[in-house]
N, C-alpha and C positions, 0 to 999 in steps of 0.2 A: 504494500500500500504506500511506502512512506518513498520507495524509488519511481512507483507512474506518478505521487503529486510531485517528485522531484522533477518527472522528467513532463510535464503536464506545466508547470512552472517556468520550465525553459526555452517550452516552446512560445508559450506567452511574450517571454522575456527577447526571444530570437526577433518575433513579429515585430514587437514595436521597436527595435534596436535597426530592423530592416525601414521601418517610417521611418525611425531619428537621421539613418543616414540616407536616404532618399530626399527630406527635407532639406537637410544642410549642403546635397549636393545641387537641389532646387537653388538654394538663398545664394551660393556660395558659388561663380562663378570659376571656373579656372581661366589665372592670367593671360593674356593676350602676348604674345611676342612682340617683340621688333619687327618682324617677317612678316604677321598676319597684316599687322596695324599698316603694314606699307600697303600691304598687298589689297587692303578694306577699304583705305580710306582715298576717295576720288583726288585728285588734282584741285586743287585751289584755281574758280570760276568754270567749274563742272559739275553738275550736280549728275551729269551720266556716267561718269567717274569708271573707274574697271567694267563696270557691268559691261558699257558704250564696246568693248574691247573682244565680248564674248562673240564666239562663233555662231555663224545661220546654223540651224539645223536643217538636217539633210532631206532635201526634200523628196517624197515620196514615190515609187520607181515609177507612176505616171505624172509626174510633175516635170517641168523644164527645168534646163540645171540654170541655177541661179548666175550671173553674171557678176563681175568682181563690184563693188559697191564703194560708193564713195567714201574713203574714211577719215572725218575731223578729226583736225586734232582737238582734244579735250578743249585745251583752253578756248576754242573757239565756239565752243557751241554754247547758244544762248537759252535761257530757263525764265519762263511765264510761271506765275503764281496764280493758280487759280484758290476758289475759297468760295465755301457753301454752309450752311447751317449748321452740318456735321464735321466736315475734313478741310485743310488745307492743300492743295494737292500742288507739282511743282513737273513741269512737262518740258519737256529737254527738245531743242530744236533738231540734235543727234539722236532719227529715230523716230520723234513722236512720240517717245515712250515716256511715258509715267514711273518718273524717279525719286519722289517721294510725295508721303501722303500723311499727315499728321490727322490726328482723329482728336476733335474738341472739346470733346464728352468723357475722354478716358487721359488719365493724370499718367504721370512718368511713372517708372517704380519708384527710382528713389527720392524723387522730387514732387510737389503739388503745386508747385509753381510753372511746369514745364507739361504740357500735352505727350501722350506718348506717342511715338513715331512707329508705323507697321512699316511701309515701305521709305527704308532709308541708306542715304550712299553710306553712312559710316559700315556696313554693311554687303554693299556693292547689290543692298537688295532695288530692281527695276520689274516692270511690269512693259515686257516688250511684244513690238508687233509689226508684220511686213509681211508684204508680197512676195511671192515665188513665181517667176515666170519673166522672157525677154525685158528689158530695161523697165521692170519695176521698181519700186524704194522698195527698201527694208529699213532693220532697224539701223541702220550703219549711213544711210542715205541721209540729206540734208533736209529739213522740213519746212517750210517758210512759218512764222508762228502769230496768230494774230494779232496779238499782243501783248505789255509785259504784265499785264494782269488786267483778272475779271473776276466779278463779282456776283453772287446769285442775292439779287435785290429782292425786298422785300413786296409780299405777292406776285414773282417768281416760282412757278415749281419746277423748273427745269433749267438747266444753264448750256448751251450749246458753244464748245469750242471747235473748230476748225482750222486745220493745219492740212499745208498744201507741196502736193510734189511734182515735178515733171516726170511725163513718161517717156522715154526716149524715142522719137518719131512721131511727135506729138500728145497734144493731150493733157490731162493731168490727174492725178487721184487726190480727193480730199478725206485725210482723216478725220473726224468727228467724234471729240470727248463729249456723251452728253450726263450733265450729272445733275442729280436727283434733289429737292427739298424730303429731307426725312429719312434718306436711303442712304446706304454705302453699296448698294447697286451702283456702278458706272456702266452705260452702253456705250462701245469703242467702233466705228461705223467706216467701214471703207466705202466708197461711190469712187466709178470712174466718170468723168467727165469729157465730152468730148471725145471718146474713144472708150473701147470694150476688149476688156480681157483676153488674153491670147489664147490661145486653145491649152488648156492644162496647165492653166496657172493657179495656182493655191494659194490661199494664204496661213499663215501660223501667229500661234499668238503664246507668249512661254513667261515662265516667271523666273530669273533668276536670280541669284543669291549665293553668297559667300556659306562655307559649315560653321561660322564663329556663332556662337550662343546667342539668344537675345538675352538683351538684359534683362537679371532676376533669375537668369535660370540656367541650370547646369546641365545646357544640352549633351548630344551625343553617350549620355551616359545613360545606363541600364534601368536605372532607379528613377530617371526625371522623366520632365514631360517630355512628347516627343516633339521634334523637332524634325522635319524632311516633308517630302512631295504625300499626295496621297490623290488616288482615282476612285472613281466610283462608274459603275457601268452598271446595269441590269443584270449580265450574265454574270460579271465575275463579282459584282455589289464590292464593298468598299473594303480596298488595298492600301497600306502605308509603306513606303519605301525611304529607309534609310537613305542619307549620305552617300554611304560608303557602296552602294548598290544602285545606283545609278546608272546606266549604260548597261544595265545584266539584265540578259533575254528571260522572258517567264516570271519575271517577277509582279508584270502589271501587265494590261491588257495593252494591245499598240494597235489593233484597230476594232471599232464597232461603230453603230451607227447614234450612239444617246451615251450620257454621260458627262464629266467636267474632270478636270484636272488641277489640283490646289497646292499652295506650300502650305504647313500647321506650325503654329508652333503655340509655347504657351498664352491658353487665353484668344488669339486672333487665328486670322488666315486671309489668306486671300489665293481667289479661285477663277479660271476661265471656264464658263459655263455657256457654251455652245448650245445652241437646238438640234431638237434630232435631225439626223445625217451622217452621212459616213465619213468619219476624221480616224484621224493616225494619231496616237497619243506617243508619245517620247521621251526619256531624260537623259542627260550629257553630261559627263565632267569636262567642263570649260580649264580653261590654263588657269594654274594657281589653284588656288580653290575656292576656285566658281564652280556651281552648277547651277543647270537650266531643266525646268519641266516645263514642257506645253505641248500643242495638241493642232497640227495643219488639216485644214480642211479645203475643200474644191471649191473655185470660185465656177457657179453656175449662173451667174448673170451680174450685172455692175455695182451691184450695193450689198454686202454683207457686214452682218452688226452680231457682236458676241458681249456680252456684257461681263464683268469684272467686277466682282466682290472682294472688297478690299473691306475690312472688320470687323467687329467681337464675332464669339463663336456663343451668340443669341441663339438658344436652340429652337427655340420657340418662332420666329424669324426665320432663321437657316432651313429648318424641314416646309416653309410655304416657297421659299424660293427654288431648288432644286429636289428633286429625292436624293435620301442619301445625305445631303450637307450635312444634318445635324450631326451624322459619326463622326466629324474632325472635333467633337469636344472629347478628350479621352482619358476613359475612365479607368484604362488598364485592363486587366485580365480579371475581374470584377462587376463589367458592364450590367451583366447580366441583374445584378444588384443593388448597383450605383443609380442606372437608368429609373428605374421606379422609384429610389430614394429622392434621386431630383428633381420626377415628377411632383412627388406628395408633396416636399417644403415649397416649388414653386407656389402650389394651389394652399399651400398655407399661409405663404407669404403676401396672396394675394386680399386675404381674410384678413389680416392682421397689419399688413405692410412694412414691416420691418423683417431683413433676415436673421437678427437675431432672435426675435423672438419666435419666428418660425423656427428657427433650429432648436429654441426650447418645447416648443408644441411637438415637434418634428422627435424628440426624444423621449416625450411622455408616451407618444403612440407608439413608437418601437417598446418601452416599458411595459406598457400595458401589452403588447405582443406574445412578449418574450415572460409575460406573468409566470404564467403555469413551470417552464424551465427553470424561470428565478424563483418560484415558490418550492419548488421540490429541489433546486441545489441550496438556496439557504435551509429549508429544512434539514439534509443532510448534514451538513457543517453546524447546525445548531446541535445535533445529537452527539456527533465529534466530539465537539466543543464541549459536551455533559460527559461525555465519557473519556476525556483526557484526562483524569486524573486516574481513575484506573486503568488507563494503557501504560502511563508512566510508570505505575505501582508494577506490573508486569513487565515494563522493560527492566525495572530495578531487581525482580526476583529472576528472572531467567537471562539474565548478562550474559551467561556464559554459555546460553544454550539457546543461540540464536535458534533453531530447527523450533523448539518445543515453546519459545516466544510465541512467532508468528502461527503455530498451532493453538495456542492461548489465544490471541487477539481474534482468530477466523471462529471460535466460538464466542467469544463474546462479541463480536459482532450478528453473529448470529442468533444469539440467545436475546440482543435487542434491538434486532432486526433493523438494522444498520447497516447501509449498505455505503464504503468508506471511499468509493468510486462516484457516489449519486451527484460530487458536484461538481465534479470534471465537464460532462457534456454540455451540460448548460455554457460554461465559460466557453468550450470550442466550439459552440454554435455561434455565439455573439461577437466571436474574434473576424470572420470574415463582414462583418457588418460593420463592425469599428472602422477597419479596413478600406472599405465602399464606401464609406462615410468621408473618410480621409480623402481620396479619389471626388469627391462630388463635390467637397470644400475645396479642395486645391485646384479643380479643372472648370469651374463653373465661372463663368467671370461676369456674371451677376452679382455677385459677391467680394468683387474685386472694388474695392474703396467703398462696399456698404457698410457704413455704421449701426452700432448698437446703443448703446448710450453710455453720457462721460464719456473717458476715456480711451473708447474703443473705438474709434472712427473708420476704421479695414477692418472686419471679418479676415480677409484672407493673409493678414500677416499678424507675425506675433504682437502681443498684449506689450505694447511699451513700456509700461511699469512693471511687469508681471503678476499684477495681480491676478487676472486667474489662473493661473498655473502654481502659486502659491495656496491659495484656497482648493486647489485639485489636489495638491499635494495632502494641504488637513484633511480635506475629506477621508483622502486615498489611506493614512494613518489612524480615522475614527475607525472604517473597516476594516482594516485590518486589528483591529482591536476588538473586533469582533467577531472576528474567524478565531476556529478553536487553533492552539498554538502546535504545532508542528512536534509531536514528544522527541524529532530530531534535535539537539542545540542548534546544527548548523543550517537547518532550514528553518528553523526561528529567528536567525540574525538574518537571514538570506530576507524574509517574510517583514522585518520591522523596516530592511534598508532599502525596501521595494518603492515608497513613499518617495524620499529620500532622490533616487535612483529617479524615478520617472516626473518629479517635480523638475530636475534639471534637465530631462529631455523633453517637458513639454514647453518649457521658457521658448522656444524655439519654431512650437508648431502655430500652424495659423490660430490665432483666436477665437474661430468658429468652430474647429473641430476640441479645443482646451473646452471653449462654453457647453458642449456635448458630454464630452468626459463628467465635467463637473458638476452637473445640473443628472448625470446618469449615475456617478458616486452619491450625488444624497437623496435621491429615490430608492437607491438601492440600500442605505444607512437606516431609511426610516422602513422599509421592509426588513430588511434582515433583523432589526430591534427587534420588532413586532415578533418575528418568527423566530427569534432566542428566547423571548418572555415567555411565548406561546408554550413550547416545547420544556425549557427548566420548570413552566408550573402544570406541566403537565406529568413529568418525570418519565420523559422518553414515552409516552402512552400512544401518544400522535402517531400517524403512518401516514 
């Protein structure tokens, strides 16, 4: 009995030591070299910066081969600032492409003075787009720009930018940014003018982007969020593909007819989302380390529009715009759990309005759930608990006859029908819930700078004063003051230092999942009371 709670114990203790370090590789960035920093950060009066440098992809074996493309030099190409309700956006004359996009509504991580930035040259991250076929532009080609900034005015619900190229042989194509009041939809709009597409010309549209981490978070590692490309198709439904798998055949679908192509990372994404038709999906390790994901389609007559979601990963939002989008919020290997947990607090949080106090509603109900498992594993432990003192008495007489001990104990267990296993399952039931919970706090970015009250102004990072995680801790120490004591010595100091132990690893975790913990330690303090009272004045009678 006393080696499965030992070993019952450590698996507890493995799980959240796999959080503590998952968290801290989240919070805790690895440094940037000299090498990356060169290789990330664009030229001074480029906002197209390395991205501007990455290769066409190849265009598809009925498409014409592309033709050599003009290439700026950095310093020369010029940058329009566009701005709308929601985003700042910043559109590079090298290209036409969308080089950065600040979003209005969402704060920096480590600053609330500073908007966070999804597509940004420190990054080499762009949002590219060009023709395939006899002297078309691409993204390498020079784009005339209309101006150096525009504004979506009020009663405005649309803002149309237009940027313009020569076709060679006449002609010309005009790009058209149209961006939305309310939406982080962009539609991105080719029209030929004067002239019509040459037989087999295609267009592509890709997103690419340097492997350095965003800030706040410890990509490419095993334990964090992810970070890389992700598709979604009908037949093969929603794919994530590292980094480092990029260019490798089988890993994602490369052609069908419906579907969208995204980068994720934590919290955002942004996605080229095509209408149904037949496209070639793709991804490339560029020089350095750049990659590129996106997706060329066949120009079948002079105007094709694909639109671009550039922002949070709103699940609620994301599943009316495409099928599929919602899967780039990720909940890890737990989905299956997570999913319905951030259905319920949504629809809690829509009753109450606050996520903290949905996360408290949101705790009671898992409580009330998991009653029947919490009433039959505190009952267990309350009987334990009456009968250590004669287990003790019996480790003290048979010291030396470990064999005829634990034949002693397996009758008195028996004779008061105690059963010294009963409050194992209940805890490994609730361990993967804790778990999902963790995953729902940390990937939802609904939550990301929601307040609770005082001093709790982010759910999703830690409690700045550590006041709940301190108060986690007393709790964590009242019950275990009320679990029967371990007749091991060394798994009674293991048992007291546990408190101790997970007060310093929750200093650390988000706020929202500490306020779960802690609000789930004193519902469990004020049953288990209940169900020690119940049980000492009953003298073990209870079953």
């Amino acid at each position: 009995m006393d080696t499965q709670r030992l070993i019952l114990l450590l698996v507890f203790l493995f799980s959240c030591m796999m959080l503590w370090e998952a968290w801290q590789r989240k919070d805790m960035p690895p440094p940037v070299t000299a090498t990356q920093q060169a290789s990330a950060i664009p030229a001074a009066g480029s906002a197209a910066g390395a991205a501007s440098g990455s290769a066409v992809p190849p265009a598809p074996t009925s498409a014409a081969t592309l033709p050599a493309a003009q290439n700026v030099p950095a310093a020369q190409a010029m940058v329009m600032k566009v701005r709308t309700d929601l985003v700042e956006a910043e559109i590079s004359s090298q290209g036409g492409d969308l080089v950065r996009l600040e979003l209005l509504r969402h704060q920096a991580h480590d600053s609330r003075d500073r908007h966070f930035v999804l597509i940004d040259p420190a990054h080499a991250y762009a949002a590219q787009s060009g023709l395939i076929g006899p002297g078309l532009p691409n993204h390498k080609s020079v784009w005339t720009l209309p101006a150096q900034a525009m504004t979506l005015k009020d009663g405005e619900e649309a803002l149309r930018v237009s940027l313009e190229a020569p076709i060679e042989g006449g002609g010309k194509v005009v790009k058209t940014y149209v961006f939305k009041r309310g939406s982080y939809l962009i539609d991105v709009q080719y029209q030929f003018v004067d002239a019509q597409p040459p037989a087999g010309a295609h267009a592509y549209f890709q997103l690419v982007r340097n492997d350095t981490p965003p800030e706040g978070t410890g990509g490419g590692m095993s334990a964090s969020t992810f970070t890389g490309a992700a598709f979604y198709t009908e037949q093969d439904k929603f794919k994530k593909i590292d980094f480092k798998a990029f260019g490798e055949k089988g890993k994602y679908p490369t052609t069908a007819d419906n579907g969208w192509v995204a980068l994720v990372q934590h919290y955002f994404v942004s996605a080229w989302i095509p209408a149904n038709g037949p496209r070639e999906y793709f991804t490339r390790k560029l020089d350095g380390n750049l990659y590129a994901a996106g997706v060329i389609l066949p120009l079948s007559g002079p105007t094709l529009t694909v639109p671009l979601y550039a922002g949070p990963q709103e699940q609620d939002k994301l599943e009316k715009i495409a099928p599929g989008l919602e899967l780039v919020v990720d909940y890890g290997w737990l989905t299956f759990i997570a999913a319905p947990l951030f259905w319920v607090l949504q629809w809690i949080h829509k009753l109450v309005g606050n996520w903290g106090w949905a996360i408290i509603v949101l705790t009671i109900l898992i409580k009330l759930i998991f009653f029947p498992l919490s009433a039959a594993s505190y009952k267990s432990m309350a009987k334990m608990r009456v009968l250590t003192p004669k287990l003790m008495k019996l480790k003290e007489t048979y010291a030396d006859d470990k064999q005829r001990m634990n034949l002693e104990m397996m009758e008195l267990y028996k004779r008061e029908k105690v059963n010294p296993l009963g409050g194992c399952l209940p805890i490994l039931v609730q361990i993967p819930v804790f778990i999902a919970l963790y995953w729902v706090l940390l990937g939802t970015v609904e939550l990301r700078g929601a307040p609770w009250l005082g001093w709790i102004t982010d759910l999703s990072v830690k409690d700045p004063y550590y006041v709940l995680p301190i108060i986690m801790g007393i709790s964590m120490f009242v019950q275990t003051k009320l679990n029967p004591t371990p007749p091991d010595p060394i798994q009674a100091k293991v048992m007291l230092w546990m408190p101790i132990v997970f007060t310093g690893m929750f200093l650390f975790f988000p706020a929202g999942l500490v306020l779960y913990w802690t609000v789930n330690n004193i519902l469990s303090i004020a049953q288990q009371w209940q169900v020690n009272r119940m049980i000492e004045a009953s003298g073990l009678k209870a079953h």
